[in-house]
mmCIF file of the N, C-alpha and C atoms, coordinates in Angstrom:
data_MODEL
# 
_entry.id   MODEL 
# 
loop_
_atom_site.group_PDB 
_atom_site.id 
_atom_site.type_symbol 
_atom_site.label_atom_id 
_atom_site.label_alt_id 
_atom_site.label_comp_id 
_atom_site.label_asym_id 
_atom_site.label_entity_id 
_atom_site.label_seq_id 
_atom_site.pdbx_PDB_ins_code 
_atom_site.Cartn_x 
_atom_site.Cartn_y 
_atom_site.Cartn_z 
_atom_site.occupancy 
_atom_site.B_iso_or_equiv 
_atom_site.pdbx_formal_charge 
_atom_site.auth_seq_id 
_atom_site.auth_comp_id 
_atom_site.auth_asym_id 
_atom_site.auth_atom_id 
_atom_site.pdbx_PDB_model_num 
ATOM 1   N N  . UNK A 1 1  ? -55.217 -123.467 77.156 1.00 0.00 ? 1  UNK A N  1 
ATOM 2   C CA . UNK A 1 1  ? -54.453 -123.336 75.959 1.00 0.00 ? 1  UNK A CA 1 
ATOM 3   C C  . UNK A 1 1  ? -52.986 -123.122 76.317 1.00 0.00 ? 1  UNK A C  1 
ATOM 4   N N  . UNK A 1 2  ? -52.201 -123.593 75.730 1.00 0.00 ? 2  UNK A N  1 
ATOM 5   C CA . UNK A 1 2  ? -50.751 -123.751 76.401 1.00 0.00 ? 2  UNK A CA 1 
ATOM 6   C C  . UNK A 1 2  ? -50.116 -122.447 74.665 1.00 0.00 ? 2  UNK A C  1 
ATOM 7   N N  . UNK A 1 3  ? -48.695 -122.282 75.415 1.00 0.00 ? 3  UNK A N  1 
ATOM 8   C CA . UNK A 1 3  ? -48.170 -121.492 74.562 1.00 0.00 ? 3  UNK A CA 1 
ATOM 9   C C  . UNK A 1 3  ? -46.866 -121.938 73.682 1.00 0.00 ? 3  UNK A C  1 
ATOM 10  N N  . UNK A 1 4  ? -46.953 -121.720 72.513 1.00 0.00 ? 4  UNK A N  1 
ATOM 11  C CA . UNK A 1 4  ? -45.982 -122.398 71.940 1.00 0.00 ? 4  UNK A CA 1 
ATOM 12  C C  . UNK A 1 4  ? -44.916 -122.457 72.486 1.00 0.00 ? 4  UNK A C  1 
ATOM 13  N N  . UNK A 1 5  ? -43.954 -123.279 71.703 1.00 0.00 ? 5  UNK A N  1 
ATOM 14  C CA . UNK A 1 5  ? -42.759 -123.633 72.203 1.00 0.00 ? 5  UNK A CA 1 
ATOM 15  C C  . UNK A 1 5  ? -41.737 -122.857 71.234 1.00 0.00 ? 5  UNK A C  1 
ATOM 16  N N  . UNK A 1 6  ? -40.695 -122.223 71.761 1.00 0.00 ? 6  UNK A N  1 
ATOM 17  C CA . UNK A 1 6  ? -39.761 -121.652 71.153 1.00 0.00 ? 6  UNK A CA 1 
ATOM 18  C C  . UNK A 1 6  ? -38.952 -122.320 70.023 1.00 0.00 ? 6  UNK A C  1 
ATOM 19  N N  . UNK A 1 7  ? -38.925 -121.689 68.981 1.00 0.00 ? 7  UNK A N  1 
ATOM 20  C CA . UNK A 1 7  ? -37.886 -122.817 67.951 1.00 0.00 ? 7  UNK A CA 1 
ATOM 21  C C  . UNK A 1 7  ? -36.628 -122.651 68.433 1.00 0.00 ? 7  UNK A C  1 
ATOM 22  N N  . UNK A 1 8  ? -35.440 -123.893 68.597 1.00 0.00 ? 8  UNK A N  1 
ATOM 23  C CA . UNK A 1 8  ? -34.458 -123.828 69.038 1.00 0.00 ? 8  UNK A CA 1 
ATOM 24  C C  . UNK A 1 8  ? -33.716 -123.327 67.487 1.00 0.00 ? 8  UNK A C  1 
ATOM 25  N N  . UNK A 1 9  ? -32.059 -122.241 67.961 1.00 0.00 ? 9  UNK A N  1 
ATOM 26  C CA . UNK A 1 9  ? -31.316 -121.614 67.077 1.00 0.00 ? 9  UNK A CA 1 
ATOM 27  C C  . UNK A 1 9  ? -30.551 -122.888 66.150 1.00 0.00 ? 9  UNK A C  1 
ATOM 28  N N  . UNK A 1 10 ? -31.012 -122.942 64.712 1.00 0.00 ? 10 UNK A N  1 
ATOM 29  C CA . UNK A 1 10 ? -30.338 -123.834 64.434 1.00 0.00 ? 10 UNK A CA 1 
ATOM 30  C C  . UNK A 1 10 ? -29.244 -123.712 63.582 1.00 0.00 ? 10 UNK A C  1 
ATOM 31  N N  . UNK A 1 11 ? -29.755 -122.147 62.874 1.00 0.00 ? 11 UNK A N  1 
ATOM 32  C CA . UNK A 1 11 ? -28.578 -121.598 61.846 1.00 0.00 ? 11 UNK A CA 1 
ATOM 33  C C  . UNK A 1 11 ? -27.855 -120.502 62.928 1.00 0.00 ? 11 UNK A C  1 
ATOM 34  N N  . UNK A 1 12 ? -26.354 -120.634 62.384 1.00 0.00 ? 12 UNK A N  1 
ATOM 35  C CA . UNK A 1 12 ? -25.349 -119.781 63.377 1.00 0.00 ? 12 UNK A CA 1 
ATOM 36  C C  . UNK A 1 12 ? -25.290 -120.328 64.829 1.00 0.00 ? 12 UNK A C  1 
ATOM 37  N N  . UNK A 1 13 ? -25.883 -121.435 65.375 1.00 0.00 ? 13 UNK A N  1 
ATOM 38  C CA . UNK A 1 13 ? -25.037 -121.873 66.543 1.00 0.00 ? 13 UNK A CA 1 
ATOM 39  C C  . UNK A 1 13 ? -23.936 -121.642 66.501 1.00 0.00 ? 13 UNK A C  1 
ATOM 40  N N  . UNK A 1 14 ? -22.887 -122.506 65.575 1.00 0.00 ? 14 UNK A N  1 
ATOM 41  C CA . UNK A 1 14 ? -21.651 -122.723 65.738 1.00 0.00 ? 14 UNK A CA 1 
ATOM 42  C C  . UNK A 1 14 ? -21.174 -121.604 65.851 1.00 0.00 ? 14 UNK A C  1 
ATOM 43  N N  . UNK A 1 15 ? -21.230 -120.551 65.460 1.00 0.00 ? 15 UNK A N  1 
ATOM 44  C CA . UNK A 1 15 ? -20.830 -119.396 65.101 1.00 0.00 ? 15 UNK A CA 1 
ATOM 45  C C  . UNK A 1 15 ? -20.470 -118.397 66.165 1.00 0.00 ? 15 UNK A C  1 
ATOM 46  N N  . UNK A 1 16 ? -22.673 -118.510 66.894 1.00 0.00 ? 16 UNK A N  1 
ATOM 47  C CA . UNK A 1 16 ? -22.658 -117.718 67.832 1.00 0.00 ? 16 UNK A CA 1 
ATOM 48  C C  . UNK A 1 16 ? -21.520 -117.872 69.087 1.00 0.00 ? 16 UNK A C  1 
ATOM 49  N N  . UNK A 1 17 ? -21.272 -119.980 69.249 1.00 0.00 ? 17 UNK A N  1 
ATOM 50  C CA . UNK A 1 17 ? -21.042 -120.039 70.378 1.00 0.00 ? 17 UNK A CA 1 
ATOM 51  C C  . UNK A 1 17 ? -19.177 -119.942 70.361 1.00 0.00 ? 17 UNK A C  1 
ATOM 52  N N  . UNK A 1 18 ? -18.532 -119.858 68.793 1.00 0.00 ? 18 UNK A N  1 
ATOM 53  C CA . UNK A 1 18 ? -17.108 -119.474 68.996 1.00 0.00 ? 18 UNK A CA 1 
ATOM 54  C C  . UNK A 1 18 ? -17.191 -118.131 69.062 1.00 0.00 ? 18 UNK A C  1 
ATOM 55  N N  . UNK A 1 19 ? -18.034 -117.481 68.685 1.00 0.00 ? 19 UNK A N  1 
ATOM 56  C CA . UNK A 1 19 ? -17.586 -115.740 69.458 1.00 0.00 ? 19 UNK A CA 1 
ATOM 57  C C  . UNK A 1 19 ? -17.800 -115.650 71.012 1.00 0.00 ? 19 UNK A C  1 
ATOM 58  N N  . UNK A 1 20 ? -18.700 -116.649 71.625 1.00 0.00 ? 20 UNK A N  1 
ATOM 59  C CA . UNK A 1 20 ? -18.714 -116.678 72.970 1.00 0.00 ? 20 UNK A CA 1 
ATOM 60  C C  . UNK A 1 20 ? -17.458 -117.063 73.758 1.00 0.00 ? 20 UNK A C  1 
ATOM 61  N N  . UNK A 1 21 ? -16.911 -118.181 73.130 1.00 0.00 ? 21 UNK A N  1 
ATOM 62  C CA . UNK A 1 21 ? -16.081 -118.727 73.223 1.00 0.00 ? 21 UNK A CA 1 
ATOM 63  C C  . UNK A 1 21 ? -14.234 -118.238 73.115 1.00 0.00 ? 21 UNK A C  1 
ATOM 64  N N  . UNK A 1 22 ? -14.702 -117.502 72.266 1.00 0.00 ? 22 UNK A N  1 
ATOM 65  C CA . UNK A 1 22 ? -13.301 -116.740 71.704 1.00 0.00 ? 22 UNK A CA 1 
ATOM 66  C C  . UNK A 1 22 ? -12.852 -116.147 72.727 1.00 0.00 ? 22 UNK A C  1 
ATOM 67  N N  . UNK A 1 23 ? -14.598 -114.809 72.741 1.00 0.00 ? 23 UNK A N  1 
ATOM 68  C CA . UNK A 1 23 ? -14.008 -113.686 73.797 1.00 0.00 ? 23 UNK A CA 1 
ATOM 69  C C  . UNK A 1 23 ? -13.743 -113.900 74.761 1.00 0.00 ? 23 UNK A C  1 
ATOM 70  N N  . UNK A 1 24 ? -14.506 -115.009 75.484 1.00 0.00 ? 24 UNK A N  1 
ATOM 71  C CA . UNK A 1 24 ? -13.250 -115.677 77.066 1.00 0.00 ? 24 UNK A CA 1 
ATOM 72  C C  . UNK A 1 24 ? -12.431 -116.232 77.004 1.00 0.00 ? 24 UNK A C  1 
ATOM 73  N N  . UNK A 1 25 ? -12.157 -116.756 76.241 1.00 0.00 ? 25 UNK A N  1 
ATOM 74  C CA . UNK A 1 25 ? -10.681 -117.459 75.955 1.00 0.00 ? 25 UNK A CA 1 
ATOM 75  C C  . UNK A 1 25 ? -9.711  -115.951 76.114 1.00 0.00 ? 25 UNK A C  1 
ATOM 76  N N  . UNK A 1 26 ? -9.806  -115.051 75.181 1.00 0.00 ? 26 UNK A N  1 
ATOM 77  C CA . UNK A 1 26 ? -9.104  -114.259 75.022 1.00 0.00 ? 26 UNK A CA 1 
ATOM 78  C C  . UNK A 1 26 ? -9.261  -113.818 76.581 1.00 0.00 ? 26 UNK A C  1 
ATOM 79  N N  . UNK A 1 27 ? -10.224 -113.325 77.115 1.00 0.00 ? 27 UNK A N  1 
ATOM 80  C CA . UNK A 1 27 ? -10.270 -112.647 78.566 1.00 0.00 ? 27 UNK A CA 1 
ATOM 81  C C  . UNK A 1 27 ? -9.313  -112.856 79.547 1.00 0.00 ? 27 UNK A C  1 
ATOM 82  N N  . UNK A 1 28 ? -9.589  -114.667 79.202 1.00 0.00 ? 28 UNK A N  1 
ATOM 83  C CA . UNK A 1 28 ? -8.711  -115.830 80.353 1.00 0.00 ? 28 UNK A CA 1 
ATOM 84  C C  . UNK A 1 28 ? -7.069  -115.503 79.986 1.00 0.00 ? 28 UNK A C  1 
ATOM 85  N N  . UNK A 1 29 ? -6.914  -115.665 78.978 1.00 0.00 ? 29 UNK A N  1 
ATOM 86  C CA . UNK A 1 29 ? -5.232  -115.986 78.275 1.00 0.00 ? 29 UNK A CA 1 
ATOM 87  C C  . UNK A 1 29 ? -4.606  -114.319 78.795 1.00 0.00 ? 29 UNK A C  1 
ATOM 88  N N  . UNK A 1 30 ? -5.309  -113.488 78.474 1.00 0.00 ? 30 UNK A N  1 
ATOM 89  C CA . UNK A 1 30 ? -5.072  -111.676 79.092 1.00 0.00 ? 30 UNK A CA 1 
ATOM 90  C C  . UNK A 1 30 ? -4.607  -111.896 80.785 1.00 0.00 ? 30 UNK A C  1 
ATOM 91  N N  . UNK A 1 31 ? -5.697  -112.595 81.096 1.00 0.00 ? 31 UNK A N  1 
ATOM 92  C CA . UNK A 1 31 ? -5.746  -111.810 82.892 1.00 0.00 ? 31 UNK A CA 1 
ATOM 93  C C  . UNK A 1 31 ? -4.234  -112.710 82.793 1.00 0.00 ? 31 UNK A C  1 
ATOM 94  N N  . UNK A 1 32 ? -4.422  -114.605 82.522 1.00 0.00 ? 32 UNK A N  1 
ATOM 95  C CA . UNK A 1 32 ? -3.733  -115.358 82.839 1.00 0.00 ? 32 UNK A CA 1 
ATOM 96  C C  . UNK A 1 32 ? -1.874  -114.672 82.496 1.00 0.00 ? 32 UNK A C  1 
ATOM 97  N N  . UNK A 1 33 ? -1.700  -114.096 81.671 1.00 0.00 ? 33 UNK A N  1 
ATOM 98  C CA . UNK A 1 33 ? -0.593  -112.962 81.110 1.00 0.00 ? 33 UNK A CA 1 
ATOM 99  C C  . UNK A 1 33 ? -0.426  -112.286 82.060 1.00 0.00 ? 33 UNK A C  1 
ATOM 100 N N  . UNK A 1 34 ? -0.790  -111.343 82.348 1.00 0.00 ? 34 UNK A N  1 
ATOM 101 C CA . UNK A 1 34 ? -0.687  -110.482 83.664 1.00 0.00 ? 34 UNK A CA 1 
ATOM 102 C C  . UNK A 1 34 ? -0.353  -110.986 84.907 1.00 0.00 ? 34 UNK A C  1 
ATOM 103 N N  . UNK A 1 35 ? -1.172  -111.921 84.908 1.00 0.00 ? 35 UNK A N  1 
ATOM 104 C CA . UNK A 1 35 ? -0.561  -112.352 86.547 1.00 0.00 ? 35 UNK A CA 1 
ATOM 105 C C  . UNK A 1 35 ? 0.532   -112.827 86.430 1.00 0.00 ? 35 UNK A C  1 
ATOM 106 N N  . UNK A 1 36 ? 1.159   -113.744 85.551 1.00 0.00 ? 36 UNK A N  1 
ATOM 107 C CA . UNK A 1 36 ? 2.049   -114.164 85.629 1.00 0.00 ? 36 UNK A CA 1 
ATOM 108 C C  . UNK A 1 36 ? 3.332   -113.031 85.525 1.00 0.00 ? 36 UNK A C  1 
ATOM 109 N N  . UNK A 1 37 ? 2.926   -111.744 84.683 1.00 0.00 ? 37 UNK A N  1 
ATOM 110 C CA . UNK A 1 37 ? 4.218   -110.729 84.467 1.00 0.00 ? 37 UNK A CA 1 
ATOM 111 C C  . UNK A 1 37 ? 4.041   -109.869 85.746 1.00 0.00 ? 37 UNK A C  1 
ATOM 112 N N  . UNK A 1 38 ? 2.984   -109.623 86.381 1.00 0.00 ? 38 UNK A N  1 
ATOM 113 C CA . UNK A 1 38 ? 3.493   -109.626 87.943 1.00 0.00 ? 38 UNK A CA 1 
ATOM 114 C C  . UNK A 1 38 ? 3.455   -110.248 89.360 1.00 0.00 ? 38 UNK A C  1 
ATOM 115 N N  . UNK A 1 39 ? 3.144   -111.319 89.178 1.00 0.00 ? 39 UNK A N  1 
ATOM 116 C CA . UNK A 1 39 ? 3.601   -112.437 90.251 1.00 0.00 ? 39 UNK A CA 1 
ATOM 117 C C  . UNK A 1 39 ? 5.136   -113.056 90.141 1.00 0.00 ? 39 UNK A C  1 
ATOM 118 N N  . UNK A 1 40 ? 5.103   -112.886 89.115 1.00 0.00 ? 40 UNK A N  1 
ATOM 119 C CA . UNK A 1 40 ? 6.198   -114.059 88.948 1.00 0.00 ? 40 UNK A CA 1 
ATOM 120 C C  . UNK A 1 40 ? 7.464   -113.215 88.148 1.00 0.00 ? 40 UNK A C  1 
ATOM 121 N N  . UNK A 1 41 ? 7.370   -112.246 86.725 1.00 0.00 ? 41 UNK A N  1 
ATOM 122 C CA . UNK A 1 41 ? 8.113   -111.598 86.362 1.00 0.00 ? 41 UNK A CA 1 
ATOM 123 C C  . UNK A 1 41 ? 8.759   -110.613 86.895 1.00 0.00 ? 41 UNK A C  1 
ATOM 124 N N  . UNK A 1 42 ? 8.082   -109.789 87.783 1.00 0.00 ? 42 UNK A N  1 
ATOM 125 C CA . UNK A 1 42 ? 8.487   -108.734 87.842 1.00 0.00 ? 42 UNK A CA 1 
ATOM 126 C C  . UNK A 1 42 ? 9.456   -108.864 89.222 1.00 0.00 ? 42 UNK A C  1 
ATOM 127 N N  . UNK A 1 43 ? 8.824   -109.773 90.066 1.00 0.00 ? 43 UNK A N  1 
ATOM 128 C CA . UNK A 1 43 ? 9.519   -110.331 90.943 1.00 0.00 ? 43 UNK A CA 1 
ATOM 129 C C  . UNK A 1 43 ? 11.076  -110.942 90.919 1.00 0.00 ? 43 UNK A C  1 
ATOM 130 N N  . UNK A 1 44 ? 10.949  -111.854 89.804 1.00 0.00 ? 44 UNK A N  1 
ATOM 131 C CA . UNK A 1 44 ? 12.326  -111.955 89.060 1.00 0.00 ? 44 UNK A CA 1 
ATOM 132 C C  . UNK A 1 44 ? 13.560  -111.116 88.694 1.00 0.00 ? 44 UNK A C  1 
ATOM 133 N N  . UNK A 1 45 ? 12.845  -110.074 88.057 1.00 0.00 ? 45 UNK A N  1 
ATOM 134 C CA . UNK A 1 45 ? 13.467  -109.005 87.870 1.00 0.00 ? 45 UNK A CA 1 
ATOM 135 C C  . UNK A 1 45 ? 14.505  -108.140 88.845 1.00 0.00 ? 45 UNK A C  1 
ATOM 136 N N  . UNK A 1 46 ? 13.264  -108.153 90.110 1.00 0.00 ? 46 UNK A N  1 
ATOM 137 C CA . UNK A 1 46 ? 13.581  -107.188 91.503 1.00 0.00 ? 46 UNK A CA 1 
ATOM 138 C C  . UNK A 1 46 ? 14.764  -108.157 92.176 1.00 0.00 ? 46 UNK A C  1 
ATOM 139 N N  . UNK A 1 47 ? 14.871  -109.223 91.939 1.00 0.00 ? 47 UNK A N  1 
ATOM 140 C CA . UNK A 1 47 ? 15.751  -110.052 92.974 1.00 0.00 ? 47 UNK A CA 1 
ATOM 141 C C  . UNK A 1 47 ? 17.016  -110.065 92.193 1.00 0.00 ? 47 UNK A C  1 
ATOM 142 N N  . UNK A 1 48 ? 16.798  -110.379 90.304 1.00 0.00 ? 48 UNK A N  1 
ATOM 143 C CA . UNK A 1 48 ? 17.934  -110.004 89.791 1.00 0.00 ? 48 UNK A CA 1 
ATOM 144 C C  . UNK A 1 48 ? 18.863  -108.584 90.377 1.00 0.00 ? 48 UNK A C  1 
ATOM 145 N N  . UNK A 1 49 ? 17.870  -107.872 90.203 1.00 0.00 ? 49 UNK A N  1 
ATOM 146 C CA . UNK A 1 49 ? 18.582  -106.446 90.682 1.00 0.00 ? 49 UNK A CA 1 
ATOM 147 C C  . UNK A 1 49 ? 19.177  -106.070 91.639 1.00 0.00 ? 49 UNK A C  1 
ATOM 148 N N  . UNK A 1 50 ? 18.720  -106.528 93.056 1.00 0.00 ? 50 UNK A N  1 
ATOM 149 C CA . UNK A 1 50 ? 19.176  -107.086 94.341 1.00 0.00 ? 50 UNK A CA 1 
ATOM 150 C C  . UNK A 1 50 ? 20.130  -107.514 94.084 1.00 0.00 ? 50 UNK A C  1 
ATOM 151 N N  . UNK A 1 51 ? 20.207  -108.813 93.424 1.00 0.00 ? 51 UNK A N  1 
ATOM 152 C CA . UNK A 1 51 ? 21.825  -109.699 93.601 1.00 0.00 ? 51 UNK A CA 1 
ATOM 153 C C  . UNK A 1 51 ? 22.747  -109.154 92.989 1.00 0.00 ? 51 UNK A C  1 
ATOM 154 N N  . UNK A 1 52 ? 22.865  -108.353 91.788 1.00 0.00 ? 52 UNK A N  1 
ATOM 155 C CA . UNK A 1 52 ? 24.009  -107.791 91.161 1.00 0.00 ? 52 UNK A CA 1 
ATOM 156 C C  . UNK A 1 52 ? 24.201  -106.389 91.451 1.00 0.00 ? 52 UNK A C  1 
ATOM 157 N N  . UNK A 1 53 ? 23.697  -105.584 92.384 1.00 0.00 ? 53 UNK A N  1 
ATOM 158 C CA . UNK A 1 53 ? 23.824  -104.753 92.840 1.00 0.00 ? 53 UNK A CA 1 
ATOM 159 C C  . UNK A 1 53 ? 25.340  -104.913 93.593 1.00 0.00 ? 53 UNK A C  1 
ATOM 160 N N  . UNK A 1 54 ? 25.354  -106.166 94.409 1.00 0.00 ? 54 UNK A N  1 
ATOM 161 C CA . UNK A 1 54 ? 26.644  -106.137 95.216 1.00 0.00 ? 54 UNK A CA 1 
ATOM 162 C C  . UNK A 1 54 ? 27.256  -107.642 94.427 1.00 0.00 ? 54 UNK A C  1 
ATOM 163 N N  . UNK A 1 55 ? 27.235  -108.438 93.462 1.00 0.00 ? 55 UNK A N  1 
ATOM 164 C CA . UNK A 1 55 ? 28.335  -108.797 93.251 1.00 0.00 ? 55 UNK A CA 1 
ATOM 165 C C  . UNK A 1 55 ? 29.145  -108.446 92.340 1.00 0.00 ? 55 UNK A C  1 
ATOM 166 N N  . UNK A 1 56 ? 30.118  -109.070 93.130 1.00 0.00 ? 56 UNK A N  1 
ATOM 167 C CA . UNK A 1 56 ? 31.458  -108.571 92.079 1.00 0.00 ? 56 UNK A CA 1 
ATOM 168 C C  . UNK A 1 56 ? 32.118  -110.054 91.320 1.00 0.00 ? 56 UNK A C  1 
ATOM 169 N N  . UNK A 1 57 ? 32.527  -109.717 90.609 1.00 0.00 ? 57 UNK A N  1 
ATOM 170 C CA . UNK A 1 57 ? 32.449  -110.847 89.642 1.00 0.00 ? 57 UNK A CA 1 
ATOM 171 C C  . UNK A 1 57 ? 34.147  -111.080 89.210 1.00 0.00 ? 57 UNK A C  1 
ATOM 172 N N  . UNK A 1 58 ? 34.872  -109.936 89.608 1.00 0.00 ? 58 UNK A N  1 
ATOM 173 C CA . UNK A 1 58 ? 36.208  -110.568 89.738 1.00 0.00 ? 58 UNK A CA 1 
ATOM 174 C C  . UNK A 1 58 ? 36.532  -110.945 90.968 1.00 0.00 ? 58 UNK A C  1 
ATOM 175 N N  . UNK A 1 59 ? 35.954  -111.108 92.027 1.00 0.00 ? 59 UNK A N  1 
ATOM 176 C CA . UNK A 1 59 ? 36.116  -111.657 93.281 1.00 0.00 ? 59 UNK A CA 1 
ATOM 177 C C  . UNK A 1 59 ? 35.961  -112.955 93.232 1.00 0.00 ? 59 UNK A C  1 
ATOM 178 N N  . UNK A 1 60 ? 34.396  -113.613 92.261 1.00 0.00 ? 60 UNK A N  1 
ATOM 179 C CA . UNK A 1 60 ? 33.649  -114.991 92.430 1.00 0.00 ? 60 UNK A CA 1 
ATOM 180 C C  . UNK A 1 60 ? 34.829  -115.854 91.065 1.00 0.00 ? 60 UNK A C  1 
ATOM 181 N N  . UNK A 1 61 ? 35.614  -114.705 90.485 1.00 0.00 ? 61 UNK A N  1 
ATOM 182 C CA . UNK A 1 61 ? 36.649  -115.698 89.502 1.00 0.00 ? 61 UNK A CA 1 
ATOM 183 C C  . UNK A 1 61 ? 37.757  -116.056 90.299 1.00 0.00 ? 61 UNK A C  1 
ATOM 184 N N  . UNK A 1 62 ? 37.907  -114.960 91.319 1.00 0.00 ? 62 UNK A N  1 
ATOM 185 C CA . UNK A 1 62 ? 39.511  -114.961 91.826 1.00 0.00 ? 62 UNK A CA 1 
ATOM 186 C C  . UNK A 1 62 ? 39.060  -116.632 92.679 1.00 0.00 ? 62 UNK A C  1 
ATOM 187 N N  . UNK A 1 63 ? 38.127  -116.382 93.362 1.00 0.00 ? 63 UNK A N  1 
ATOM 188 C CA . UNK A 1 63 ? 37.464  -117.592 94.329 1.00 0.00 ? 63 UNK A CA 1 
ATOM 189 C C  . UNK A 1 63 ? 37.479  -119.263 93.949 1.00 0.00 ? 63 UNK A C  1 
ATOM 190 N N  . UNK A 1 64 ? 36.596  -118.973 92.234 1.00 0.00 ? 64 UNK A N  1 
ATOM 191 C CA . UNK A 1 64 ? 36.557  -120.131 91.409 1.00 0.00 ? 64 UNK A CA 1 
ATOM 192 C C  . UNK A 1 64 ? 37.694  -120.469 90.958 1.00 0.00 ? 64 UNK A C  1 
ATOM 193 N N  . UNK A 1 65 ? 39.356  -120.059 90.791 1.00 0.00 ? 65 UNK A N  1 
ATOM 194 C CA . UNK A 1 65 ? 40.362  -119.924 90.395 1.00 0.00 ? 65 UNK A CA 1 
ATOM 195 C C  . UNK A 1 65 ? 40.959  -120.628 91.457 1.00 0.00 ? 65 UNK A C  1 
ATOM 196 N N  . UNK A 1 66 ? 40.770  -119.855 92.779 1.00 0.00 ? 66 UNK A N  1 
ATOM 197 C CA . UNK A 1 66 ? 41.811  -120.570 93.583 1.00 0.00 ? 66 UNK A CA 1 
ATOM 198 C C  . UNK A 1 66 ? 41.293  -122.020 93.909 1.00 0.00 ? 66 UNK A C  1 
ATOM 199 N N  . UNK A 1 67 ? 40.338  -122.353 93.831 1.00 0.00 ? 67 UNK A N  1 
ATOM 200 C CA . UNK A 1 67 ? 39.549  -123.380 94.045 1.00 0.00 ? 67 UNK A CA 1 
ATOM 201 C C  . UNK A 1 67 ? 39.836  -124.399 93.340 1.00 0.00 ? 67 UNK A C  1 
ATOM 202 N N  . UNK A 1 68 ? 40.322  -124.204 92.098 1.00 0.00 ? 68 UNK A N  1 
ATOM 203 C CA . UNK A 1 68 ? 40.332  -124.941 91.099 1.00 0.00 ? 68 UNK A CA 1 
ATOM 204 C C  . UNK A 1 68 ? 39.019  -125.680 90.355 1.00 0.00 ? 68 UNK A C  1 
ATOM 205 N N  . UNK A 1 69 ? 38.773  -124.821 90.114 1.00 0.00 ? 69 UNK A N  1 
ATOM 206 C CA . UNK A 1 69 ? 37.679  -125.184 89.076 1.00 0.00 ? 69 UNK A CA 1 
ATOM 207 C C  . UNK A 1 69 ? 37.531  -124.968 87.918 1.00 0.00 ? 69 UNK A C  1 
ATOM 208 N N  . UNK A 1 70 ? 38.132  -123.961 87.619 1.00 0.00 ? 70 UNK A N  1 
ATOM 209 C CA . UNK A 1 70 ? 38.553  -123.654 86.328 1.00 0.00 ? 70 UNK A CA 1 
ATOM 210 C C  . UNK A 1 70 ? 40.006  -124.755 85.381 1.00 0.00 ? 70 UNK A C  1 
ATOM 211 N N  . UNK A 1 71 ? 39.499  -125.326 84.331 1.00 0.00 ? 71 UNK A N  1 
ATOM 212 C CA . UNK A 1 71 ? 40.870  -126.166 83.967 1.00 0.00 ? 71 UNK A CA 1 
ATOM 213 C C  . UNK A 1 71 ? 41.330  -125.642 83.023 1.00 0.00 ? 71 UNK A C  1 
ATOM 214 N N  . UNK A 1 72 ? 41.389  -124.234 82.568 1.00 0.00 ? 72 UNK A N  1 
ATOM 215 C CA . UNK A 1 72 ? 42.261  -123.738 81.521 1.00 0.00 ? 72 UNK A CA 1 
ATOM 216 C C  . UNK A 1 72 ? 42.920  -122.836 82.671 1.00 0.00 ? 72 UNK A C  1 
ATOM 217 N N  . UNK A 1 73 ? 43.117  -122.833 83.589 1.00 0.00 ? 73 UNK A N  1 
ATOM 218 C CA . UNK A 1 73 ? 43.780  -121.849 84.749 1.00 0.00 ? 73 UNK A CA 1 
ATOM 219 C C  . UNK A 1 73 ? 44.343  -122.772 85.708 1.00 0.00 ? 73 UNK A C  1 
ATOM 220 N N  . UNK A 1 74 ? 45.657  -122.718 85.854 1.00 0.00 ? 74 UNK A N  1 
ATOM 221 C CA . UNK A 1 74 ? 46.791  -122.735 86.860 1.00 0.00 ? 74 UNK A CA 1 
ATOM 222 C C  . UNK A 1 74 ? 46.983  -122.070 88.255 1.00 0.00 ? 74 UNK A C  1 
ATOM 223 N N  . UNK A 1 75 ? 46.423  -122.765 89.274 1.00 0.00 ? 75 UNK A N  1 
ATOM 224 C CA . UNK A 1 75 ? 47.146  -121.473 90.126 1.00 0.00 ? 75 UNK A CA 1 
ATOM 225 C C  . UNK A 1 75 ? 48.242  -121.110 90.327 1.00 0.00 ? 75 UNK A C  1 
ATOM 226 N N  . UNK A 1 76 ? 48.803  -120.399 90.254 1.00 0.00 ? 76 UNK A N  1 
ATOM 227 C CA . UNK A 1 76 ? 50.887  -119.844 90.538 1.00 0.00 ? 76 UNK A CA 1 
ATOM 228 C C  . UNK A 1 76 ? 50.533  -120.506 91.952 1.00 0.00 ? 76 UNK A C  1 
ATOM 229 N N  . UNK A 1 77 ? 51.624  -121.151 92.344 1.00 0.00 ? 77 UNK A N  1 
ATOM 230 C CA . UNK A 1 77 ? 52.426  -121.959 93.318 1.00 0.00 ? 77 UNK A CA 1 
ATOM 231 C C  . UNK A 1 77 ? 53.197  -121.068 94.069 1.00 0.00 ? 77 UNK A C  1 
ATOM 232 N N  . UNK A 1 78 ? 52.744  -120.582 95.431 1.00 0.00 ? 78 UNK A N  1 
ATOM 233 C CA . UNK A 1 78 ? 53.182  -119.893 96.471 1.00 0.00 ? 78 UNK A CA 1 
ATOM 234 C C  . UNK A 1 78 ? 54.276  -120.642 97.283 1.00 0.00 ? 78 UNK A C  1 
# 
């Protein structure tokens, strides 16, 4: 004698399988957030901080000035 066969779910599939669906999505899009705000953000941040720690920014005008790169600026003629 064999044993029946299970009825397959036919009401609330759809249902069941977007809450399955949702909650890893959401899981994925979370972790995927994170890594990126510290692989990649926070890192950003630290190097910003690094670089403007020491520049000076009327030095890189005086520089871009004498250079001529600037065309609303003249250099005075030594």
């Amino acid at each position: 004698m064999s044993t029946p066969i299970a009825k397959p779910q036919l009401r609330g599939l759809l249902t069941s399988q977007i809450k399955k669906n949702l909650i890893a999505m959401m899981i994925a899009s979370i972790s995927a957030g994170l890594a990126y705000k510290i692989l990649v953000a926070d890192k950003r941040k630290r190097r910003y901080a690094e670089f403007y720690k020491t520049y000076d920014a009327e030095k890189q005008l005086k520089i871009m000035n004498e250079a001529g790169l600037m065309q609303s600026y003249m250099p005075e003629p030594k």
